[in-house]
C-alpha positions as CSV (number, residue, x, y, z in Angstrom):
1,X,-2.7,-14.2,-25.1
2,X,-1.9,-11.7,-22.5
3,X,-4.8,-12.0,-20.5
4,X,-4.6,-15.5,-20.5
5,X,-1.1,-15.0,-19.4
6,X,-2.0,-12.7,-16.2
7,X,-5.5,-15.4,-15.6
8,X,-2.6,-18.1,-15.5
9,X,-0.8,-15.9,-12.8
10,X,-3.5,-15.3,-10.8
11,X,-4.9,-18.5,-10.8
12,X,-1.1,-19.5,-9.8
13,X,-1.2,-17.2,-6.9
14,X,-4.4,-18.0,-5.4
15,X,-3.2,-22.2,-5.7
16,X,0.1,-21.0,-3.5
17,X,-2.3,-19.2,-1.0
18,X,-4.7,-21.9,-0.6
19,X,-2.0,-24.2,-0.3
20,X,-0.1,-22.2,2.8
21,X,-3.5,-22.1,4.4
22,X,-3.7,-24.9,7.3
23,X,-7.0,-23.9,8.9
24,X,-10.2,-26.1,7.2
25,X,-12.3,-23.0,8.4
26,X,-10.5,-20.6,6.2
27,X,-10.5,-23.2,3.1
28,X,-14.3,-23.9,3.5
29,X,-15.0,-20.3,3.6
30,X,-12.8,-19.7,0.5
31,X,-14.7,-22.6,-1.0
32,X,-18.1,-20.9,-0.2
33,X,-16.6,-17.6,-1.5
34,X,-15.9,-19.2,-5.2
35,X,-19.1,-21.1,-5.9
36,X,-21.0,-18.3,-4.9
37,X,-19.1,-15.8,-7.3
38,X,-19.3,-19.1,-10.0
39,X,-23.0,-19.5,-9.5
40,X,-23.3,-15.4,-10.0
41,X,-21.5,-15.0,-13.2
42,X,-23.5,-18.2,-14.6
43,X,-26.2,-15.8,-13.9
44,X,-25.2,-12.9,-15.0
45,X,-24.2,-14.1,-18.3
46,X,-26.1,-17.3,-18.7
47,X,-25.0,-17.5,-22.9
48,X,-21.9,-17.5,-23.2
49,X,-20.4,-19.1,-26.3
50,X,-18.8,-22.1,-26.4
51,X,-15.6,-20.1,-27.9
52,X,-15.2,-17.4,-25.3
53,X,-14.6,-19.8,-22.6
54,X,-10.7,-20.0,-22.3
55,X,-10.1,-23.6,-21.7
56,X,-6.1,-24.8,-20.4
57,X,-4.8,-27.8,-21.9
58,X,-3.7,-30.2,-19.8
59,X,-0.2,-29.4,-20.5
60,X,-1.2,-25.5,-18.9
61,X,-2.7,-27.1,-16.6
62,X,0.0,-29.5,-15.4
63,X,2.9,-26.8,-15.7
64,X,0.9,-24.6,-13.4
65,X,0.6,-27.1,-11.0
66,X,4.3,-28.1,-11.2
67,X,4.9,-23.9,-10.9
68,X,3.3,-24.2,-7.4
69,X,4.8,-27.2,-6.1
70,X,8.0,-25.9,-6.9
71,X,6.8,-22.7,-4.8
72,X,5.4,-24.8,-2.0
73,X,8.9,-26.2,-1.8
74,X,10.8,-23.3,-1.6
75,X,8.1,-21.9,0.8
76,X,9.2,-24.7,3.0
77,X,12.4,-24.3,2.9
78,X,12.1,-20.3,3.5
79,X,13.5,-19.3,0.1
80,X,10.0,-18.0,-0.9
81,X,7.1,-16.2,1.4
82,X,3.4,-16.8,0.7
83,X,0.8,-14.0,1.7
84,X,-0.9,-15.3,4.8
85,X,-4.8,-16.2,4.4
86,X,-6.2,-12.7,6.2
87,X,-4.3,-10.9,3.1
88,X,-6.0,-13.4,0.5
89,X,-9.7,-13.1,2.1
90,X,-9.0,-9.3,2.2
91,X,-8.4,-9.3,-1.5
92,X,-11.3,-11.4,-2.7
């Protein structure tokens, strides 16, 4: 459970970033970035079991979104500060 705790964060995290990004450059590039990796991990590990995929229920999957709206609102009104898009590519 605890690595599906921290998976929940990051994927939280990167959902705030992409959504304080405003330049469609940036976002396509990020895009790019993911299906590449996606298409490289099919490959690397073409058999993976039907069990070992950790799937969110759409509860999960709703409360995360609901977690970053309510952080895109208090980025907007300057109660909360994102990292800006340099940061993010510089991490992936």
């Amino acid at each position: 459970m605890n690595n599906a705790m921290s998976l929940e964060a990051v994927q939280t995290e990167l959902i705030r970033d992409i959504l304080n990004v405003s330049d469609v450059l940036i976002l396509e590039k990020i895009r790019k970035i993911l299906r590449n990796e996606e298409k490289f991990a099919e490959q690397s590990n073409p058999c993976v079991a039907e069990e070992e995929v950790p799937y969110m229920t759409k509860a999960e999957i709703l409360q995360n979104f609901d977690q970053a709206c309510k952080e895109l609102k208090l980025n907007l009104e300057g109660k909360l500060e994102f990292k800006d898009a340099e940061e993010l590519l510089d991490e992936l």
